[in-house]
BARO-913624 format. One line per 2 residues: number of its first residue (from 1); their letters; for each residue x negated, y, z negated of C-alpha. Coordinates in pm, whole numbers, plus 50000, padded with zeros to 5 digits. Layout:
<atoms>
NUM = a = X Y Z  ... $
</atoms>
This chain:
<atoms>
1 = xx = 50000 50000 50000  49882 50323 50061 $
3 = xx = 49782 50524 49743  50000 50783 49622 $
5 = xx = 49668 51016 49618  49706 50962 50004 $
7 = xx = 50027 50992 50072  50097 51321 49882 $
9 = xx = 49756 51463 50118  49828 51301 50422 $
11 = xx = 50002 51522 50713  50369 51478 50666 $
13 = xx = 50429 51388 51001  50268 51072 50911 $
15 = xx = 50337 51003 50590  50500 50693 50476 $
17 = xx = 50577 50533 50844  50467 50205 50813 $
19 = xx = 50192 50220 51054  50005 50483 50787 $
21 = xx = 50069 50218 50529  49948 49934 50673 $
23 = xx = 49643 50096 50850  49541 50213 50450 $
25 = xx = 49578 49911 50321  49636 49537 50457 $
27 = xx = 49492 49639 50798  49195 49809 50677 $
29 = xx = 48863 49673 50801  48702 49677 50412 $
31 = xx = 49024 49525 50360  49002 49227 50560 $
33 = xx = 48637 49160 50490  48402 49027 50595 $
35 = xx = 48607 48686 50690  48688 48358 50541 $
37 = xx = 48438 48162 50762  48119 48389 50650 $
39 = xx = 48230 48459 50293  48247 48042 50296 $
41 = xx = 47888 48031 50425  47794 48308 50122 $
43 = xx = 47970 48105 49856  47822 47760 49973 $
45 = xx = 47452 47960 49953  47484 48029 49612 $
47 = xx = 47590 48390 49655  47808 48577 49462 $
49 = xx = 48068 48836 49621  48065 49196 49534 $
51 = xx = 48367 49336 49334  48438 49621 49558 $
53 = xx = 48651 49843 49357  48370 49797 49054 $
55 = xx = 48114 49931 49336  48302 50178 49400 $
57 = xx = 48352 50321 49037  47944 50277 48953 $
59 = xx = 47873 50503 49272  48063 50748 49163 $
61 = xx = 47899 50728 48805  47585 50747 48940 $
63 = xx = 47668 51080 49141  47831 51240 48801 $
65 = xx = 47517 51157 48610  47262 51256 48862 $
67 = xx = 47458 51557 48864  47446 51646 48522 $
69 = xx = 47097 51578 48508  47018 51822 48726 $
71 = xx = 47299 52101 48629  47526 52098 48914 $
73 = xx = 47949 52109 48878  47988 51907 49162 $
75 = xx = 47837 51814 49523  47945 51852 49910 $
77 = xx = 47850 51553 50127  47797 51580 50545 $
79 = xx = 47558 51276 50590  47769 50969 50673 $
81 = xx = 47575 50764 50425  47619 50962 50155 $
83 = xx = 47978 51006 50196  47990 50623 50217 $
85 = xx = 47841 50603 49889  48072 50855 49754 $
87 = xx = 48383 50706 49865  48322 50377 50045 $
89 = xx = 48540 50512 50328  48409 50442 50707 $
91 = xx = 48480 50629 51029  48273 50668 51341 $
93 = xx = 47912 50692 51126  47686 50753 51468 $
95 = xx = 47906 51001 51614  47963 51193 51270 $
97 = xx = 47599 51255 51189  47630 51501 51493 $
99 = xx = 47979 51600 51469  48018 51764 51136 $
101 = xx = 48342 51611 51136  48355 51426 50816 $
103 = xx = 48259 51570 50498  48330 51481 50110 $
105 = xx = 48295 51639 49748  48214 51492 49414 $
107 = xx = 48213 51706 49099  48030 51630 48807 $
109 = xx = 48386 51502 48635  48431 51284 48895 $
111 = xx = 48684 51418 49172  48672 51335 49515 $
113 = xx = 48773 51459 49814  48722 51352 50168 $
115 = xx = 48806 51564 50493  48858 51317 50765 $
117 = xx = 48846 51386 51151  49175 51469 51327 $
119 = xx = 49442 51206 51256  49222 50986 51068 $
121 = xx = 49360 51011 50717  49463 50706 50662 $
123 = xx = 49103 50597 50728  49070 50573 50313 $
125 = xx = 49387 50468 50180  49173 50181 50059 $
127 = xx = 48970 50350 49810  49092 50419 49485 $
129 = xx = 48815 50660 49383  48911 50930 49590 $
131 = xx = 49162 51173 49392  49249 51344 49753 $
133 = xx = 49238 51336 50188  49241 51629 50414 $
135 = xx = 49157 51688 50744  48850 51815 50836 $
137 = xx = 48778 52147 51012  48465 52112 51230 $
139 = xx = 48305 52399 51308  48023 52254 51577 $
141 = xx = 47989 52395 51965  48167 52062 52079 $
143 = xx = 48475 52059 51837  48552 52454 51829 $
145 = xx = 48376 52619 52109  48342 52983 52070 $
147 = xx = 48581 52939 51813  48306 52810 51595 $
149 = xx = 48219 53087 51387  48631 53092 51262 $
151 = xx = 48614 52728 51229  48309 52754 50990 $
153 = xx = 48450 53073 50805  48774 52857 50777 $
155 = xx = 48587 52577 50627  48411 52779 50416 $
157 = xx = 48675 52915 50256  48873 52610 50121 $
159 = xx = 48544 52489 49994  48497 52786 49790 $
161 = xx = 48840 52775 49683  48754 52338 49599 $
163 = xx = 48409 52472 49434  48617 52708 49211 $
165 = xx = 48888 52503 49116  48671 52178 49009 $
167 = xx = 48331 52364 48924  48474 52733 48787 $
169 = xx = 48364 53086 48893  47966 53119 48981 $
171 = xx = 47922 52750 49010  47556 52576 49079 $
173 = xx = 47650 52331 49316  47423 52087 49577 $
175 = xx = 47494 52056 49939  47349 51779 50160 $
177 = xx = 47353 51937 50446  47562 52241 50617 $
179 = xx = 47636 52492 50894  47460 52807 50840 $
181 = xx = 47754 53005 50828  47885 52780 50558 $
183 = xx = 47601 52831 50360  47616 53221 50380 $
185 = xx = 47952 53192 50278  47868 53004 49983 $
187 = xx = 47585 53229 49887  47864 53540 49946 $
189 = xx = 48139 53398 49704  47801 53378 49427 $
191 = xx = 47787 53033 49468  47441 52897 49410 $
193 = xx = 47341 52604 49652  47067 52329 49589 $
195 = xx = 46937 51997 49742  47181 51753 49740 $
197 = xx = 46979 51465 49950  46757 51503 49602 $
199 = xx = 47113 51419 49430  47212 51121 49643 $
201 = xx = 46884 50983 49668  46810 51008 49333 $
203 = xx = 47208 50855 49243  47126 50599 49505 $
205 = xx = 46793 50490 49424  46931 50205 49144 $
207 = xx = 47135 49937 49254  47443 49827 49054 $
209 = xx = 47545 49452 49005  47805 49455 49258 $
211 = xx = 47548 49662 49521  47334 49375 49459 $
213 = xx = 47548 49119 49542  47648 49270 49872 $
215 = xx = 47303 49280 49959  47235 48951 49900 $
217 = xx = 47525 48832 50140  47403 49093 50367 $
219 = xx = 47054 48956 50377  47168 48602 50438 $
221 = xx = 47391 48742 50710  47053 48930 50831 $
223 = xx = 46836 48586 50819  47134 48341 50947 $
225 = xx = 47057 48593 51296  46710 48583 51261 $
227 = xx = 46701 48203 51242  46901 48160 51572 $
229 = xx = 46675 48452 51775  46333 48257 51637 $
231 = xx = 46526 47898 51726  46590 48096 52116 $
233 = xx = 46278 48292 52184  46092 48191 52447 $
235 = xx = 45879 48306 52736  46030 48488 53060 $
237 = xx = 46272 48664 52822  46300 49005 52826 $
239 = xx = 46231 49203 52522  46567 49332 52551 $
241 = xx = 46707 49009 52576  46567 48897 52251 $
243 = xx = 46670 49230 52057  46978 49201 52181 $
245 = xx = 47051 48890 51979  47007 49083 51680 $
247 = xx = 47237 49306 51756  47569 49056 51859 $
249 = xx = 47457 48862 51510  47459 49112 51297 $
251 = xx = 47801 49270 51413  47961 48938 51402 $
253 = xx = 47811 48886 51079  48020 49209 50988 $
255 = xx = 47700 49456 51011  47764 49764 51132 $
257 = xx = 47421 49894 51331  47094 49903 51365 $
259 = xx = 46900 50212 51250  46571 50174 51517 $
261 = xx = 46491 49969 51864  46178 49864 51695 $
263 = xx = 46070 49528 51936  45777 49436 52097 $
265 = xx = 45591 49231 52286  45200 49119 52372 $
267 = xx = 44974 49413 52438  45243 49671 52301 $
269 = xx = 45221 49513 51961  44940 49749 51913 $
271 = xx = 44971 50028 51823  45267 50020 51611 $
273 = xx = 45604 50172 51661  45699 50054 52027 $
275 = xx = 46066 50074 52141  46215 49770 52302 $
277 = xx = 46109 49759 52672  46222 49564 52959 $
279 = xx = 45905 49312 52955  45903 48979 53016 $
281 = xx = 45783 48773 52741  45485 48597 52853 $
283 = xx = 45357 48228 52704  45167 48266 52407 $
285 = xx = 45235 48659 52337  45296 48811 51990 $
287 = xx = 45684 48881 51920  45686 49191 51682 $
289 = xx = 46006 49349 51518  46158 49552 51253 $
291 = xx = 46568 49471 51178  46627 49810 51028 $
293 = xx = 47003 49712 51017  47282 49820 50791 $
295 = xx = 47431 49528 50758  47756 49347 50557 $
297 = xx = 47905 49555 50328  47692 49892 50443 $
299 = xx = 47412 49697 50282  47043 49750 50488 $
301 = xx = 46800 49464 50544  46487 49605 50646 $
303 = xx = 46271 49229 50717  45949 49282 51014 $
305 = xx = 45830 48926 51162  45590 48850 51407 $
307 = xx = 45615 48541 51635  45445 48353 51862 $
309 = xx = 45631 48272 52219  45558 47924 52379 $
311 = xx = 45501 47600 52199  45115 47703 52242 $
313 = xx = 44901 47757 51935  44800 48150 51835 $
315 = xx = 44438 48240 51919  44182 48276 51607 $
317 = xx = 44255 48678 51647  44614 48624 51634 $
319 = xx = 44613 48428 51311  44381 48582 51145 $
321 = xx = 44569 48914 51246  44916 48727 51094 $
323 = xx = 44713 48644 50762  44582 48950 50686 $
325 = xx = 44948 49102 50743  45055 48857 50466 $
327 = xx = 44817 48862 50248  44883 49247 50223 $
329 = xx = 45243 49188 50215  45235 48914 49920 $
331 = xx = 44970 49118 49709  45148 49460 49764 $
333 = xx = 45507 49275 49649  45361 49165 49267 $
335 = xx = 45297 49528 49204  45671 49575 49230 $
337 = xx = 45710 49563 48844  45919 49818 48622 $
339 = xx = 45711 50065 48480  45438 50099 48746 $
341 = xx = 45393 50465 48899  45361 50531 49247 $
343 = xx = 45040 50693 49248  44934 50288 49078 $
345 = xx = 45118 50157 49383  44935 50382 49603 $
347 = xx = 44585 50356 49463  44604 49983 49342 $
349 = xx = 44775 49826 49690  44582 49651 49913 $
351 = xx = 44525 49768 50279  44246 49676 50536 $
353 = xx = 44001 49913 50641  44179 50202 50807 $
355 = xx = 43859 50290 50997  43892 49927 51155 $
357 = xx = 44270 49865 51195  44595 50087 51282 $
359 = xx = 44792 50050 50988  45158 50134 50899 $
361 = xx = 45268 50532 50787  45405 50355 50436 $
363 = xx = 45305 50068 50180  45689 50098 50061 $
365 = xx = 46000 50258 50073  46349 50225 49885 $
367 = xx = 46621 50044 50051  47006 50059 50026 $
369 = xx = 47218 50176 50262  46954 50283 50498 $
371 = xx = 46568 50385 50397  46597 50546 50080 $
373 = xx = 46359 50699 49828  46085 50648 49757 $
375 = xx = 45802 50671 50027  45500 50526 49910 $
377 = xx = 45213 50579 50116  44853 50473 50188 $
379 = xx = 44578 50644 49953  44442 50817 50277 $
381 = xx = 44788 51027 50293  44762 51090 49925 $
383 = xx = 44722 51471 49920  44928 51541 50201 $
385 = xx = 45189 51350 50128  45176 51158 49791 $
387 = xx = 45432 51229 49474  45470 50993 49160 $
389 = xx = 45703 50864 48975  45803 50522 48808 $
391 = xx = 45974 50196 48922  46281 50136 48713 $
393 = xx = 46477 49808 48704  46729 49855 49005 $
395 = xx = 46511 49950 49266  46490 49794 49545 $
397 = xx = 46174 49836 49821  46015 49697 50105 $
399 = xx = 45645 49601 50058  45507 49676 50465 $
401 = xx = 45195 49611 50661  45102 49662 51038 $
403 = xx = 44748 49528 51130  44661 49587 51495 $
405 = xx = 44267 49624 51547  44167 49950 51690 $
407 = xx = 43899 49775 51952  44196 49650 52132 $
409 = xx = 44475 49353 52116  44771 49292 51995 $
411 = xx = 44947 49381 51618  45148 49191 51367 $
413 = xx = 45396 49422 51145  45589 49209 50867 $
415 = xx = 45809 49355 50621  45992 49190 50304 $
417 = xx = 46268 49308 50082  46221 49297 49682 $
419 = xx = 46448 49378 49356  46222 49523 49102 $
421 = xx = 46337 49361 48776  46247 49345 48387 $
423 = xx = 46033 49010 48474  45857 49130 48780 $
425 = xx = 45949 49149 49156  46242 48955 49301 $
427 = xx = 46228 48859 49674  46556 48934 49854 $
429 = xx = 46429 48806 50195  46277 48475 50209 $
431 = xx = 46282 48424 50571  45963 48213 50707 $
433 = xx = 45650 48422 50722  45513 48242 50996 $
435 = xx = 45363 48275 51347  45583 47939 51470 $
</atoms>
């Protein structure tokens, strides 16, 4: 049934027809799940499903806290992914992250509001954290034309009036991101603005139980595809042939996209950071890739693997390329332990010779819905780019490495997913980490 929050905010041409109602709430694709046939497959492997509703409620908790923490009466959300975590509502994520379309608001007590896109209200029936649904006024070139600058001042002034009502008069509130005009507006009604991606990425960076459990399904769903591309590759494939299997698993796997086109083959292993080509896979070429997908649930699995095409055997500088790769990897991963700063992860990580071999821009970086903080990178990058701070129990990173010799030859990137825990790293992707 569609929530009364809904249908008192919905446009009362359709409110209460029975389309509305059932595309809020039986007909709803986080309604439906994931299926009976994959959930099946979770259960049988041990996994737990998430309690969606109880996700729901600790993501908002974690925005109120972060919040308070940093003094702010409430926040307004344009990235997709935040306003996913907010309110676990879905519509058109690509095309909204350049179509300010979308857009939500959490206030430090805990009331949310989404503005959807045109028509599209009934989009979060579903969710009973948010308090209320409007439609969006978008205020880009494409949507308004030279009717932009209205649009924006339009926009601008029911958030002011939202900011005042939920936050009070002279509020300190955090944006994510915003139109120019909005933020002059803002600054005009003596609103102060701050960072809100250091909000969300702080509120995101630990990982509830349910969050937890929907990325464990999510990286089963991730591996189940990776086990049917390694069981297909072969030579006289094209690269895009092979990425393309990712892609059709993971969406029938109920993913929802994938973040890169990070696939290679042979000599454009090396240097790192190829985009899928049309090559042909030749016999006995490295297969290099990165999933970067948001998977089930909104979940990302970020897993790199190198294989070897052919029933052949890899050369001595392909395997001893793979083992240095791992050997990174698995020493890097048992410094994943609660308590350890970054600058310990930076300094104390292991890493071959940069002077030798082309090496990846990070050692490790969050992961939830999508990359997340923190970066941690090499020692070299230190000064430039280094910060510190502490892993807490929650957190979940990726420990990387990229070797590819800088005399020449091909490169092997892998790439595993851990839970840092009270009792030391916990690997959330145990796919294989081998050449064959």
């Amino acid at each position: 049934m569609v929530s009364g929050r809904l249908a008192r905010s919905v446009r009362a041409a359709l409110d209460g027809t029975p389309e509305v109602t059932h595309a809020a709430g039986a007909g709803h694709h986080l309604v439906i799940g994931p299926g009976d046939e994959l959930t099946a497959e979770w259960v049988e492997a041990g996994l737990e499903l998430p309690d969606l509703a109880s996700m729901r409620r600790y993501r908002v908790q974690r925005i109120q806290q972060t919040l308070r923490e940093l003094d702010y009466g409430g926040i307004i959300l344009f990235d997709p992914l935040n306003v996913r975590y907010a309110t676990d509502s879905t519509n058109m994520q690509l095309w909204v992250m350049h179509n300010a379309a979308r857009y939500a608001f959490v206030s430090a007590d805990g009331h949310v509001i989404i503005w959807d896109y045109t028509n599209c209200e009934f989009l979060s029936g579903h969710s009973e954290v948010i308090d209320e649904v409007r439609p969006a006024i978008g205020s880009t070139f494409f949507l308004a034309g030279p009717r932009y600058r209205q649009k924006a001042l339009e926009w601008s002034a029911e958030l002011i009036d939202v900011v005042g009502e939920h936050c009070g008069a002279g509020a300190r509130i955090a944006v994510d991101q915003c139109h120019r005009i909005g933020y002059g507006a803002l600054a005009e009604a003596g609103i102060e603005v701050g960072e809100g991606t250091e909000v969300m990425e702080l509120a995101r960076r630990i990982k509830g139980a349910d969050e937890l459990k929907a990325m464990r399904c999510a990286g089963h769903a991730c591996q189940a595809t990776m086990a049917e591309m390694r069981e297909k590759l072969k030579p006289g494939l094209t690269e895009r042939e092979v990425w393309a299997m990712l892609h059709e698993g993971n969406i029938r796997r109920a993913g929802e996209w994938i973040e890169t086109q990070i696939l290679a083959s042979g000599p454009r292993t090396n240097p790192w950071m190829q985009e899928v080509s049309s090559r042909v896979i030749e016999d006995g070429d490295l297969v290099a890739y990165d999933t970067d997908l948001v998977g089930a649930y909104g979940m990302m699995i970020d897993i790199s693997r190198t294989w070897l095409a052919g029933d052949g055997a890899a050369s001595t500088h392909q395997q001893t390329l793979f083992d240095m790769a791992a050997e990174m990897v698995a020493a890097n991963a048992q410094l994943l332990t609660a308590g350890r700063t970054f600058r310990e992860l930076t300094f104390d990580s292991e890493m071959p010779d940069p002077e030798r071999y082309r090496h990846y821009s990070v050692l490790y970086h969050g992961v939830g819905q999508c990359d997340e903080y923190p970066s941690i990178y090499p020692r070299s990058s230190w000064d430039d780019w280094g910060y510190d701070g502490v892993l807490e129990p929650g957190m979940v990173l990726t420990a990387e490495s990229f070797i590819g010799s800088r005399e020449g030859g091909e490169g092997v990137k892998l790439e595993n997913q851990y839970l840092v825990t009270e009792s030391g790293p916990e690997l959330l992707t145990d796919f294989p980490l081998s050449l064959t």
